[in-house]
Backbone as a ProteinNet text record, in pm:
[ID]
protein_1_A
[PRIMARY]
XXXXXXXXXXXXXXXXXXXXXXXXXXXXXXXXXXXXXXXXXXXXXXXXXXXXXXXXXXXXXXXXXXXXXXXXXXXXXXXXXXXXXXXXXXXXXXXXXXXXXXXXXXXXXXXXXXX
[TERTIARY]
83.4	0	87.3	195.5	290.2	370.4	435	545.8	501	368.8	331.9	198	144.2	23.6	-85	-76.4	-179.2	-207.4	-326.9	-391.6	-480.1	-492.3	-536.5	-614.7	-726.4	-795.9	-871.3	-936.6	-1004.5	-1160.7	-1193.6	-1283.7	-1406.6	-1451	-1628.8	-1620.6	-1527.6	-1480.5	-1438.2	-1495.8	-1447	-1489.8	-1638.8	-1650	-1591.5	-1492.6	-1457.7	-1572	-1603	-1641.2	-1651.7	-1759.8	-1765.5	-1800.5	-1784	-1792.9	-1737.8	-1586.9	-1490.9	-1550.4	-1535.7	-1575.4	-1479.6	-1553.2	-1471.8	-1382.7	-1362.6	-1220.8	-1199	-1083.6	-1067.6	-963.3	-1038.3	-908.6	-835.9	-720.2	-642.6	-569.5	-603.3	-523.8	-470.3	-340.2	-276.5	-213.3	-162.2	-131.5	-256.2	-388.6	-500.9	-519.2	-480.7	-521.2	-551.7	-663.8	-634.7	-529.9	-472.9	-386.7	-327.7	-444.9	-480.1	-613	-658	-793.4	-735.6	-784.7	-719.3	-862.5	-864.7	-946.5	-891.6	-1010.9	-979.6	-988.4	-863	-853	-891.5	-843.8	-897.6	-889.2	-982.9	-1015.7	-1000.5	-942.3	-953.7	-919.5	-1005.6	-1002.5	-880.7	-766.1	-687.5	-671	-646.1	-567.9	-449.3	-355.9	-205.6	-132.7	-80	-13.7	131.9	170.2	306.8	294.2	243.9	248.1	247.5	197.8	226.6	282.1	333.2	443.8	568.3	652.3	732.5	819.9	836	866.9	739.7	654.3	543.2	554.7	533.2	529.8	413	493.6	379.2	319	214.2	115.1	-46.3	-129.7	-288.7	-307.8	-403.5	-484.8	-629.1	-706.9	-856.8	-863.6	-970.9	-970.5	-935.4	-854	-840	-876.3	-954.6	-908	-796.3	-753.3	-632.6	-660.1	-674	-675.5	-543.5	-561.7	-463.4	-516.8	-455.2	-481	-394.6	-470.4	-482.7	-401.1	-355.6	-290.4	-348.4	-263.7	-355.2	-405.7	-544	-607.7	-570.7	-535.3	-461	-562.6	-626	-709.3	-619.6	-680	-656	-627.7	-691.5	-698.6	-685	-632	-594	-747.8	-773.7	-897.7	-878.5	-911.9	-815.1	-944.1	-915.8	-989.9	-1119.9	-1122.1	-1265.9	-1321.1	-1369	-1463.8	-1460.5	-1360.2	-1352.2	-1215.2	-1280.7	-1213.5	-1056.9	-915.3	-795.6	-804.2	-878.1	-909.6	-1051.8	-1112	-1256.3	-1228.6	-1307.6	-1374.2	-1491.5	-1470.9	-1612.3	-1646	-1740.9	-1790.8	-1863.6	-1788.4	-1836.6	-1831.9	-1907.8	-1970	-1807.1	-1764	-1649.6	-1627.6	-1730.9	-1702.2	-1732.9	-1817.9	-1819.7	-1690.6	-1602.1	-1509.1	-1376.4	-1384.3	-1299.3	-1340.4	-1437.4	-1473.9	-1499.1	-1498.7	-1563.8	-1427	-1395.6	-1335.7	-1231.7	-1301	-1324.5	-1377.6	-1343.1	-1329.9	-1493.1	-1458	-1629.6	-1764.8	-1744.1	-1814.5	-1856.8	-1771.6	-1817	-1916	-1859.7	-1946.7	-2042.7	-2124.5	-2197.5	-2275.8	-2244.8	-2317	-2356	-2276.7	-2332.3	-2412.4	-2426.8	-2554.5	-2698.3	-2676.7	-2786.7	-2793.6	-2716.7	-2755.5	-2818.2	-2765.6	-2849.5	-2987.6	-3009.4	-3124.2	-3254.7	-3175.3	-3293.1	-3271.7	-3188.4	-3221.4	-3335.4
-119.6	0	125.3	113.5	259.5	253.1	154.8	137.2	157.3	93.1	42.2	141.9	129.1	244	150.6	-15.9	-95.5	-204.3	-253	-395.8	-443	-552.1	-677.7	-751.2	-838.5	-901.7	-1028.7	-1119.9	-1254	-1137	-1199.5	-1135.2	-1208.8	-1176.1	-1205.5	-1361.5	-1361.4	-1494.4	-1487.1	-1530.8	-1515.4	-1359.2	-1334.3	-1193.3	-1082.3	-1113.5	-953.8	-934.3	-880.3	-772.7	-821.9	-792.3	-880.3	-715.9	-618.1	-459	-404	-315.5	-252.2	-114.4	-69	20.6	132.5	295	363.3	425.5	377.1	449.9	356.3	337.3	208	255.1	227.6	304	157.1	212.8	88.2	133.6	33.5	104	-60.8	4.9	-106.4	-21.9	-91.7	4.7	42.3	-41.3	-7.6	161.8	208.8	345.5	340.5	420.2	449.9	495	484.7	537.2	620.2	547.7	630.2	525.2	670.7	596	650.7	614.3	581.1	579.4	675.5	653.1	564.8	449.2	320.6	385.2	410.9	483	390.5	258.1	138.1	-4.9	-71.8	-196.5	-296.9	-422.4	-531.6	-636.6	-778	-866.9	-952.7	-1012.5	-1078	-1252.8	-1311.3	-1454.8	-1454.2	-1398.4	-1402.9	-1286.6	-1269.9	-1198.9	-1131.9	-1213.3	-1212.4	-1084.6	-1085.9	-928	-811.3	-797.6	-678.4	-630.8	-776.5	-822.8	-912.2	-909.6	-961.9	-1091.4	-1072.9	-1111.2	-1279.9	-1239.2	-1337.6	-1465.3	-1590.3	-1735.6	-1672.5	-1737.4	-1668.1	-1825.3	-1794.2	-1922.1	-1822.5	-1922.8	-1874.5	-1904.9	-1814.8	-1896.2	-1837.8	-1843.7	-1762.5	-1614.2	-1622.1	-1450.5	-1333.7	-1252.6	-1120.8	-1010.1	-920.5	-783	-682.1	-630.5	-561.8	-384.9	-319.9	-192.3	-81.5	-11	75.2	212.2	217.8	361.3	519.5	597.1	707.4	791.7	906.2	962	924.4	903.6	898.5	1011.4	1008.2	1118.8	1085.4	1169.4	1089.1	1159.5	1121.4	1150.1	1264.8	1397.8	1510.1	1486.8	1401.9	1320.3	1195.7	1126.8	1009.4	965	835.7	736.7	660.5	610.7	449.7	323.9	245.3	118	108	93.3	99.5	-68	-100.6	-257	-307	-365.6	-418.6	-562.7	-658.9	-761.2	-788.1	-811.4	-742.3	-772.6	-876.8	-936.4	-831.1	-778	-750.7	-615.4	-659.9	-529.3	-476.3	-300.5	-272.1	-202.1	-140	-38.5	77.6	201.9	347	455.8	568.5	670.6	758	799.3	877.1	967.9	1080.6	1188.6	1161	1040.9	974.3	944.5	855	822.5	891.7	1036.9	1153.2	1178.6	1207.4	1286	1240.8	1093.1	991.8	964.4	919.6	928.6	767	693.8	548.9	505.4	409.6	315.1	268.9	213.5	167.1	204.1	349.1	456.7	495	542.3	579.7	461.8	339.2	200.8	198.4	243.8	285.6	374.3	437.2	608.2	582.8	490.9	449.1	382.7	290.7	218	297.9	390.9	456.5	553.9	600.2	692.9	640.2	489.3	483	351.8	362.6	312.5	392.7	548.6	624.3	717.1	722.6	738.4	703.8
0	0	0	82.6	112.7	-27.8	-10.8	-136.5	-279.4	-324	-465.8	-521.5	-413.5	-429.2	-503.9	-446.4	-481.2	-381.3	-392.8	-263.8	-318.4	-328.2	-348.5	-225.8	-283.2	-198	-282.4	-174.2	-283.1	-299.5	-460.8	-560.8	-483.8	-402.3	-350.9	-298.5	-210.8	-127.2	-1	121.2	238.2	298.5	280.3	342.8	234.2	116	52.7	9.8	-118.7	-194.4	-328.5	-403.9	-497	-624.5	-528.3	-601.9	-569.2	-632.6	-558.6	-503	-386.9	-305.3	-430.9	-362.2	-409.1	-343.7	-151.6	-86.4	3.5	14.7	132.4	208.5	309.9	472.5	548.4	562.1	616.8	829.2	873.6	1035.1	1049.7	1105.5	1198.2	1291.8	1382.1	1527.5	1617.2	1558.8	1641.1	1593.8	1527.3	1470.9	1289.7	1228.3	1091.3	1029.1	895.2	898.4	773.1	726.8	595	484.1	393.5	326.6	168.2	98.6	-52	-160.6	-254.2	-351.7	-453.2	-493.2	-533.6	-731.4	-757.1	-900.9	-969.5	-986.8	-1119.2	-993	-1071.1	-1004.1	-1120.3	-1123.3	-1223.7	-1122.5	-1179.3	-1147.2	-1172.7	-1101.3	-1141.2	-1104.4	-1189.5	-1166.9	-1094.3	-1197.4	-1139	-1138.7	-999.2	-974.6	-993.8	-1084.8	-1151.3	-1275.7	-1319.5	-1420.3	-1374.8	-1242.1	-1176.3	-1019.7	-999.4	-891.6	-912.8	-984.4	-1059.4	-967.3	-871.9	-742.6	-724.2	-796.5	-713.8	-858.5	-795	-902.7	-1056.7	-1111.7	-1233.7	-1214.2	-1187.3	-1172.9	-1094.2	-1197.5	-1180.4	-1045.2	-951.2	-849.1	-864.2	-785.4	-774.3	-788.2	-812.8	-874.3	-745.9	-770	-680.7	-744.9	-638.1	-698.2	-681.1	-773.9	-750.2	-782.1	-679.6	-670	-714.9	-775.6	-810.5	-683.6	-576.2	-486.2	-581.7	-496.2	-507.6	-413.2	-398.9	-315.9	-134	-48	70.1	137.9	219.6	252.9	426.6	517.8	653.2	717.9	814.4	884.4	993.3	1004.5	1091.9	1241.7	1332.1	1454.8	1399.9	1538.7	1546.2	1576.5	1489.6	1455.6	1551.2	1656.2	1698.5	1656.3	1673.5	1614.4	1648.4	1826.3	1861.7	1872	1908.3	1920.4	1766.5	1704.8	1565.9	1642.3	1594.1	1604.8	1492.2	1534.9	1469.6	1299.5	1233.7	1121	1092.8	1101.8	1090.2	987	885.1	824.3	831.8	794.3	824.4	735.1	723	626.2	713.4	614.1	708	591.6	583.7	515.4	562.5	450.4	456	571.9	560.3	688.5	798.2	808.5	963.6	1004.3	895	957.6	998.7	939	895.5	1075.4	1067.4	1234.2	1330.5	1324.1	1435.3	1546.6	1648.6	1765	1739.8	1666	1635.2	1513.1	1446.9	1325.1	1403.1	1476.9	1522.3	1539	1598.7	1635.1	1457.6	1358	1258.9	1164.6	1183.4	1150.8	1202.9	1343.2	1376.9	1335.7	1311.7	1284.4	1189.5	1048.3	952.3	929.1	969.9	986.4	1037.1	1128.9	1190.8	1058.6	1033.9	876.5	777.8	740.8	623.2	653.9	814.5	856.2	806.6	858.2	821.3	701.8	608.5	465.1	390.2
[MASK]
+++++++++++++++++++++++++++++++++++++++++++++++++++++++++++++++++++++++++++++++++++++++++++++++++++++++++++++++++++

C-alpha cells in the first residue's frame, strides 16, 4: 500500500467484496492510517504481471486496486470494538470525524437506517 500504491484481496470470497468500493481506509497500530481513492479496479488470476517477485502461476480470482494519493485523517482514529481481522464499512465523513473506526461504523448504519 505505502510502497506500490496498490492492494489486493479474494474477488467475492471469504466476506470480501464482490464490487470494488470507491475508498478504502487501512489502520494497523489499532489506529487508521490512511484511506485511498480506489482509481482502477480489475479482477486478477495471477499476480506475476504486476508483482514480478510473485510465481507466475494462476490462483482464484483477486481484486487488484490501483490507490490514489492517501487522505490521513486530521486526529488520530483508533480502532474501537472491531475484532484485529474484521472489516467494516463506514460513510467517509463519519469516519474523517468519528473518535473510532467503530463509532463511525456505527453512525453508519444509523444513517443509512434512516435514509
Amino acid at each position: 500500500v505505502e510502497e506500490r500504491k496498490r492492494y489486493f484481496h479474494p474477488y467475492g470470497r471469504y466476506g470480501w467484496p464482490s464490487e470494488p468500493p470507491n475508498y478504502i481506509g487501512f489502520r494497523y497500530g489499532g489506529v487508521l492510517q490512511s484511506i485511498h481513492h480506489i482509481e482502477n479496479a480489475q479482477v486478477i488470476k495471477n499476480f506475476h504481471p504486476y508483482f514480478p517477485e510473485y510465481p507466475n502461476k494462476e490462483k482464484e480470482p483477486y481484486f487488484l486496486y490501483k490507490l490514489g494519493p492517501a487522505i490521513r485523517p486530521s486526529q488520530k482514529v483508533k480502532t474501537g470494538k472491531i475484532y484485529a481481522s474484521g472489516r467494516v464499512w463506514a460513510i467517509l465523513d463519519l469516519l474523517l470525524t468519528s473518535k473510532t473506526i467503530s463509532a463511525a461504523r456505527d453512525a453508519s448504519k444509523r444513517r443509512m437506517e434512516t435514509a
